[in-house]
Backbone bond lengths (Angstrom), bond angles and torsions (degrees), N, CA, C in turn:
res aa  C-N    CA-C-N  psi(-1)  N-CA   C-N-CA  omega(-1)  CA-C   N-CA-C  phi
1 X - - - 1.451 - - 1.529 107.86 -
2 X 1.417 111.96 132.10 1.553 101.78 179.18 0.972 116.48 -108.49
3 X 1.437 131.96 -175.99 1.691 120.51 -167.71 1.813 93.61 -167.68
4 X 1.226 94.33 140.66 1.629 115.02 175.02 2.117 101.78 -60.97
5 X 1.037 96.37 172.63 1.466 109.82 -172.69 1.246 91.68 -83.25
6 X 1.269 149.37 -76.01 1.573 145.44 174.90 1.416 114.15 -30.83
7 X 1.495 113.56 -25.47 2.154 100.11 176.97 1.410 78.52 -83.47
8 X 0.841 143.75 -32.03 1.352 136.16 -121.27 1.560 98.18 -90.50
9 X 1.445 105.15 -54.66 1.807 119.93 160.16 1.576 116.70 -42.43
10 X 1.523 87.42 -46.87 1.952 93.51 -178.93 1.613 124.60 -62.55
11 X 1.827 103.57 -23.20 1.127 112.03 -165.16 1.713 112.39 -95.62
12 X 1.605 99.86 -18.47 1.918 112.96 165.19 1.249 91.15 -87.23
13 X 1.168 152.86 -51.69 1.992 134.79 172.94 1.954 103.90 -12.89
14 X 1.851 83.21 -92.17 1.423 90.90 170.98 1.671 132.14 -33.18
15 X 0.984 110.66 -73.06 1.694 124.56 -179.08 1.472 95.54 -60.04
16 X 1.688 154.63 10.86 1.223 124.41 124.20 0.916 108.00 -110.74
17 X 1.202 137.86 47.42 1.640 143.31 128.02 1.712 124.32 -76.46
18 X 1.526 88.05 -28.75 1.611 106.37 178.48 1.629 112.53 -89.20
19 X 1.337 109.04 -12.72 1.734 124.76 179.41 1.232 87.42 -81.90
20 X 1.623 129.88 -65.44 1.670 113.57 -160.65 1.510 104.83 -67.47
21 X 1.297 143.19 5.10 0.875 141.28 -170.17 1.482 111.86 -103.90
22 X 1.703 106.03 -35.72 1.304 114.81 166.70 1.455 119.76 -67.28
23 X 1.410 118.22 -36.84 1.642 120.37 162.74 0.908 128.58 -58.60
24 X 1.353 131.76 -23.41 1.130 142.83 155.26 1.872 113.69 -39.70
25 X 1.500 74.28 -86.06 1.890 82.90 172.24 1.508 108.28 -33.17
26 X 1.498 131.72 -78.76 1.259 134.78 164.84 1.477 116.24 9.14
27 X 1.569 97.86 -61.67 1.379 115.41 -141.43 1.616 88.54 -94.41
28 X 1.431 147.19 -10.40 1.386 159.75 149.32 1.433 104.21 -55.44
29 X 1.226 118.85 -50.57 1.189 135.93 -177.97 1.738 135.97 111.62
30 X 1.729 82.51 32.32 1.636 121.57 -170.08 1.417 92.60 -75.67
31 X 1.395 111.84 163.86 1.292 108.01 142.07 1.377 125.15 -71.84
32 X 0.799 121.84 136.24 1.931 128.27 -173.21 1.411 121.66 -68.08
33 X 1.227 96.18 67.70 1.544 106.41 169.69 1.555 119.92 -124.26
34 X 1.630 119.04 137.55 1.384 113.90 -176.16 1.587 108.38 -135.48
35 X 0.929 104.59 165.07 1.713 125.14 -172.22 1.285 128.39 -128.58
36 X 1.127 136.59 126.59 1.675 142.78 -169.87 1.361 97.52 -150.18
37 X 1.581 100.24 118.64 1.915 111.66 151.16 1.079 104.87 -115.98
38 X 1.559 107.12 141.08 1.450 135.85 -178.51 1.280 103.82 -122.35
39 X 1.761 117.89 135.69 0.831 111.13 -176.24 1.734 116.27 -86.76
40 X 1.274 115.62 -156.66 1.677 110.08 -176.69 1.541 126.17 -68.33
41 X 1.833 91.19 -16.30 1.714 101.65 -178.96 1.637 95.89 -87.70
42 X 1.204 115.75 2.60 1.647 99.02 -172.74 1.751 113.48 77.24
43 X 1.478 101.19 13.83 1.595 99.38 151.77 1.421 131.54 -86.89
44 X 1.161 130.74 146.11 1.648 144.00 168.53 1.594 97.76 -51.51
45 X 1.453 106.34 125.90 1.687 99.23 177.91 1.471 98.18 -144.01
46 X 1.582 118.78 12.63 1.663 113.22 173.18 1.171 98.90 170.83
47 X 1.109 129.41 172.15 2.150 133.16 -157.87 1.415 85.99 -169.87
48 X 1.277 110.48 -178.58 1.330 122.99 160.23 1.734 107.71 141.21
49 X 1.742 119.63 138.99 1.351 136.54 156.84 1.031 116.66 -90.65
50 X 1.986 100.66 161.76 1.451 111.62 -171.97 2.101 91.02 -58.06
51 X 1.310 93.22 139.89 1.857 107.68 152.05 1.588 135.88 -122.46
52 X 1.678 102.03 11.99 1.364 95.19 163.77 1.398 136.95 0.71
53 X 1.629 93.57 -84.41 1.132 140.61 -179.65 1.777 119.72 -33.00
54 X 1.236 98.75 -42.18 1.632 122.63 -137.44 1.756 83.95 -111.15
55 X 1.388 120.91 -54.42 1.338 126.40 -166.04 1.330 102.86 -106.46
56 X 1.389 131.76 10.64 1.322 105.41 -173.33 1.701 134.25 55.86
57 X 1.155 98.26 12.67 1.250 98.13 173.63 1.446 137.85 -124.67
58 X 1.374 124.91 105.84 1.528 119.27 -174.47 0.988 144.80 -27.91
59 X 1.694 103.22 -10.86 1.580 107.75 -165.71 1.607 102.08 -109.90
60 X 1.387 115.10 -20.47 1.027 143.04 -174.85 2.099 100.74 -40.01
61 X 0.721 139.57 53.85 1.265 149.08 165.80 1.447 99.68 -80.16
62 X 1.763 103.22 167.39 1.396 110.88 172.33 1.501 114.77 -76.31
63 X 1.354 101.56 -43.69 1.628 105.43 -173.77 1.810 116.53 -61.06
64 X 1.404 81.82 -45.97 2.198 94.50 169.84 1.771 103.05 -33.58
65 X 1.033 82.94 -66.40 2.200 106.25 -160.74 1.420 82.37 -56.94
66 X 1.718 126.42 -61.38 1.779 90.79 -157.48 1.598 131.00 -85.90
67 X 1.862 91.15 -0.46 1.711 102.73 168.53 1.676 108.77 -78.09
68 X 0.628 123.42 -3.62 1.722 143.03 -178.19 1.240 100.78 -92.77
69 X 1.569 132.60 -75.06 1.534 130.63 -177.18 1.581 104.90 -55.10
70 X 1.744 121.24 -49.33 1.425 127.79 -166.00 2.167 90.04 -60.47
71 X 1.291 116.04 -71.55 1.528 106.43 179.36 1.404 148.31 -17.96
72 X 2.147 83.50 -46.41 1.069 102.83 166.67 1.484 143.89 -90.21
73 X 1.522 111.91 -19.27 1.612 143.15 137.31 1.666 100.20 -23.88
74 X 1.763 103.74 -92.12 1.298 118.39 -160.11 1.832 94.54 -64.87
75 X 1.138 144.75 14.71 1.334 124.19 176.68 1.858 117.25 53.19
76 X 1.202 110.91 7.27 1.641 121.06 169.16 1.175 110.19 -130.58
77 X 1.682 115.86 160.78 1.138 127.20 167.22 1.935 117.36 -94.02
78 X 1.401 113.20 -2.75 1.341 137.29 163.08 1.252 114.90 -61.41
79 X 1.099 117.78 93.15 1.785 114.10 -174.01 1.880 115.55 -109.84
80 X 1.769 85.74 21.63 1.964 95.00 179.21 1.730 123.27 -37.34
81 X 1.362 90.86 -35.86 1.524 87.01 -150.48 2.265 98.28 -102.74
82 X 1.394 88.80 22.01 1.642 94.56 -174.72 1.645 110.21 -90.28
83 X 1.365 134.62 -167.65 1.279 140.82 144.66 1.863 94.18 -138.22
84 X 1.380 79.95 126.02 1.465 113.44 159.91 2.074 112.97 -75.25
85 X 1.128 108.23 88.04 1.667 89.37 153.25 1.539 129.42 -117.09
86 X 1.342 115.89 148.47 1.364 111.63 -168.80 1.509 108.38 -142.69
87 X 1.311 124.90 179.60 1.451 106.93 -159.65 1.818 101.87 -110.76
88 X 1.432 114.89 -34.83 1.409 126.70 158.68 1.777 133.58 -71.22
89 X 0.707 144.89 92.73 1.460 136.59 -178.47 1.427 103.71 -49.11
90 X 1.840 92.82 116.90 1.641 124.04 -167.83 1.716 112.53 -40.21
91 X 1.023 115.76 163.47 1.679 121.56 178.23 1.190 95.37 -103.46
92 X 1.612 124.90 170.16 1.532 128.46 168.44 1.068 119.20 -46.31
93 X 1.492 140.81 -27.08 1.503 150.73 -139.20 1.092 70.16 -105.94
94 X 1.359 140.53 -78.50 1.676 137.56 -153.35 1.591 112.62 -76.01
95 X 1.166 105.65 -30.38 1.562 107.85 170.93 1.562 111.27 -71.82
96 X 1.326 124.41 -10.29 1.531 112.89 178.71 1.270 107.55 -104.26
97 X 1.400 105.58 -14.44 1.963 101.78 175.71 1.155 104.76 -96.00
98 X 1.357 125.99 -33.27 1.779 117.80 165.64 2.015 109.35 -37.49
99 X 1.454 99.70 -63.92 1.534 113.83 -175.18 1.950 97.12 -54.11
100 X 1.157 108.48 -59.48 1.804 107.85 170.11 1.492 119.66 -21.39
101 X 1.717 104.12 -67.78 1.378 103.52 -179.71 1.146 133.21 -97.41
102 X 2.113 115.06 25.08 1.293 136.28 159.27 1.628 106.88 53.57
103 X 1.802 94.96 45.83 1.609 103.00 166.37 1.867 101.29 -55.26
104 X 1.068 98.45 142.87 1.413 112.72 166.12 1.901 129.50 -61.21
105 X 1.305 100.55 -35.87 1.781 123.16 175.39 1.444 99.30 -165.96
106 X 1.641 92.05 151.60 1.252 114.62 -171.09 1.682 94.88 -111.17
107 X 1.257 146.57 114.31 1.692 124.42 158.39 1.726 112.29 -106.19
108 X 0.946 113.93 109.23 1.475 120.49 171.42 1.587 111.33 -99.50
109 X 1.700 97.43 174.26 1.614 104.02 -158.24 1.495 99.83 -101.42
110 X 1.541 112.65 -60.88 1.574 122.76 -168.50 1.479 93.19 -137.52
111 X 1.432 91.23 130.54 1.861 122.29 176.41 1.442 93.25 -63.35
112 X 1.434 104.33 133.45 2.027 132.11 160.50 1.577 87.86 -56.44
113 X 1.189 124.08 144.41 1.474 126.94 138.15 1.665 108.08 -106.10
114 X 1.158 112.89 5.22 1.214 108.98 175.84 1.783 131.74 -133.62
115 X 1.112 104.15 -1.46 1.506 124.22 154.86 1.697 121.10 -152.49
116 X 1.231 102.14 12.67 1.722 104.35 -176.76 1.671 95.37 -58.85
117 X 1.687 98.53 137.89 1.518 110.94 -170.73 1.072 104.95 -147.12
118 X 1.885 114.82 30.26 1.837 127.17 147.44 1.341 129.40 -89.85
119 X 1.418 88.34 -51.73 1.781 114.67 168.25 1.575 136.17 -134.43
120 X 1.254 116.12 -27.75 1.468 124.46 -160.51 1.680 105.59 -115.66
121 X 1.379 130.32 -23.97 1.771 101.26 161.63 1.795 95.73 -110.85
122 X 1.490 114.71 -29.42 1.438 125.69 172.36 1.220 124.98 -129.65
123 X 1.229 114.18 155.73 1.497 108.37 169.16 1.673 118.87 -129.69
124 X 1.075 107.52 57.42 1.441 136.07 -179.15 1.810 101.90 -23.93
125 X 1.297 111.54 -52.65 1.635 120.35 -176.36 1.556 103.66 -58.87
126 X 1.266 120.03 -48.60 1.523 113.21 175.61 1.314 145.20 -95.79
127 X 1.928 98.25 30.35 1.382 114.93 -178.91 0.840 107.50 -128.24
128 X 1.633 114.14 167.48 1.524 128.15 -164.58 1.529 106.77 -62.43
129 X 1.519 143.90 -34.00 0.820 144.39 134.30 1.904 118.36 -9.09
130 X 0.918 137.52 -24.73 1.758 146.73 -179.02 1.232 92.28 -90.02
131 X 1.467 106.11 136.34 1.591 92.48 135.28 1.191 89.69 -138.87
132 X 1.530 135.98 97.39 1.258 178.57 27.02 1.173 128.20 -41.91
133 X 1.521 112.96 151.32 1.361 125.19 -174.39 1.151 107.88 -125.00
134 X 1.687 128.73 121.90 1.445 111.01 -178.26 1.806 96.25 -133.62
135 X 1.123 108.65 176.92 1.845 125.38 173.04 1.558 95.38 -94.04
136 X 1.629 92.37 116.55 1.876 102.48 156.20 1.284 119.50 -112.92
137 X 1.599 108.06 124.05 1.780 108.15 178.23 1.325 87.43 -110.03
138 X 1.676 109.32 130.45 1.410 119.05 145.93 1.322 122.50 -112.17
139 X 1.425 115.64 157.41 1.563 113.57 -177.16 1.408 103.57 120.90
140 X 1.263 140.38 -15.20 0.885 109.74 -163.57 1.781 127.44 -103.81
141 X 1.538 124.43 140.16 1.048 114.86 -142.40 1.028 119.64 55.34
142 X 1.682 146.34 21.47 1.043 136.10 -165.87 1.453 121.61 -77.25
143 X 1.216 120.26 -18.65 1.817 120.03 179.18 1.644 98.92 -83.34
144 X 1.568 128.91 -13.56 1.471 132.88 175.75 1.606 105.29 -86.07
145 X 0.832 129.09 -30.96 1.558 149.51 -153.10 1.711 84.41 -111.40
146 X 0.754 146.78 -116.89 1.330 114.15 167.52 1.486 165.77 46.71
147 X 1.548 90.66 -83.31 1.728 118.03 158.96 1.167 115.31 -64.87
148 X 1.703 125.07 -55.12 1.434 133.02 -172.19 1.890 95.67 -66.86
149 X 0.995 140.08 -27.10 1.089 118.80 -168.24 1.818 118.61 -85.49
150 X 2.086 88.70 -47.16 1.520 77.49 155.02 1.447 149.02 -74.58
151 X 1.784 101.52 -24.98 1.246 104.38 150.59 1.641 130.36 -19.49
152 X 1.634 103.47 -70.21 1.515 134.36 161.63 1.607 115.14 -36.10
153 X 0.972 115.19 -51.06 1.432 106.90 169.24 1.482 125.18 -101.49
154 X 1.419 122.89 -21.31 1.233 122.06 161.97 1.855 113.55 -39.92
155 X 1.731 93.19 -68.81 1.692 93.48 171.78 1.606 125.28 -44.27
156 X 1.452 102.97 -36.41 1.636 101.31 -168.08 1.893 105.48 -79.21
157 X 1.385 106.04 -23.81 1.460 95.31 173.21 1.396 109.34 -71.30
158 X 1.873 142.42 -19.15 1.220 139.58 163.08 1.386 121.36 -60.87
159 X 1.412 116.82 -12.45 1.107 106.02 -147.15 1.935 94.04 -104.00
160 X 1.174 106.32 150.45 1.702 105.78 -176.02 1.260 113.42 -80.98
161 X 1.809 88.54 152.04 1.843 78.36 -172.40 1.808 125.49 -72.49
């Protein structure tokens, strides 16, 4: 998908809004991942870090929590006219509720090589499996999006059990 130099600015705005959000988590002791939907005017309409950790709960992802706050904001479960950005490229669990609530675009920072389920181990959005169609930008901020994660686990493999 290509994009003019002005989304392109608009779309590193967001995605380091979704980095301090991922440090956050980090810094809880999440894995460092964060989430921001904006709606079509380019307003903030939900945020949110991974909370596994924090809530005990599996589903507890960043993307889960801010399609949940965005649903519950906009009073629908229709999330067409939003952009999803996040700093990890989504897992299946998040890639099927993204497609669920017919986010409009997905923009992520750094491709999963190990559960990415947009583009890089699956591509859940462009199989018969969808029945939605959405826009995926990856790349963005991606050498920042990146750093914080290995950062994130570099330290946690030092750290004693």
């Amino acid at each position: 998908m290509l994009i003019e130099y002005s989304e392109y600015l608009i779309h590193r705005q967001w995605m380091s809004h979704a980095l301090q959000l991922a440090e956050i988590a980090g810094g809880a002791g999440e894995i460092p991942v964060g989430a921001v939907i904006v709606n079509s005017k380019g307003e903030l309409i939900a945020e949110a870090e991974n909370r596994k950790e924090r809530d005990q709960d599996p589903t507890a992802h960043a993307e889960i929590i801010a399609l949940r706050l965005a649903a519950k904001k906009l009073q629908t479960w229709r999330l067409n006219e939003c952009i999803l950005y996040v700093t990890l490229e989504p897992c299946p669990m998040c890639a099927g509720a993204i497609i669920h609530a017919r986010i409009g675009i997905v923009v992520y920072g750094v491709d999963d090589p190990k559960t990415g389920a947009l583009r890089t181990v699956l591509n859940i959005p462009d199989s018969a499996a969808s029945n939605h169609r959405l826009g995926v930008i990856g790349g963005i901020l991606e050498s920042d999006c990146r750093q914080v994660l290995q950062t994130w686990f570099a330290n946690r493999r030092h750290q004693p059990n």
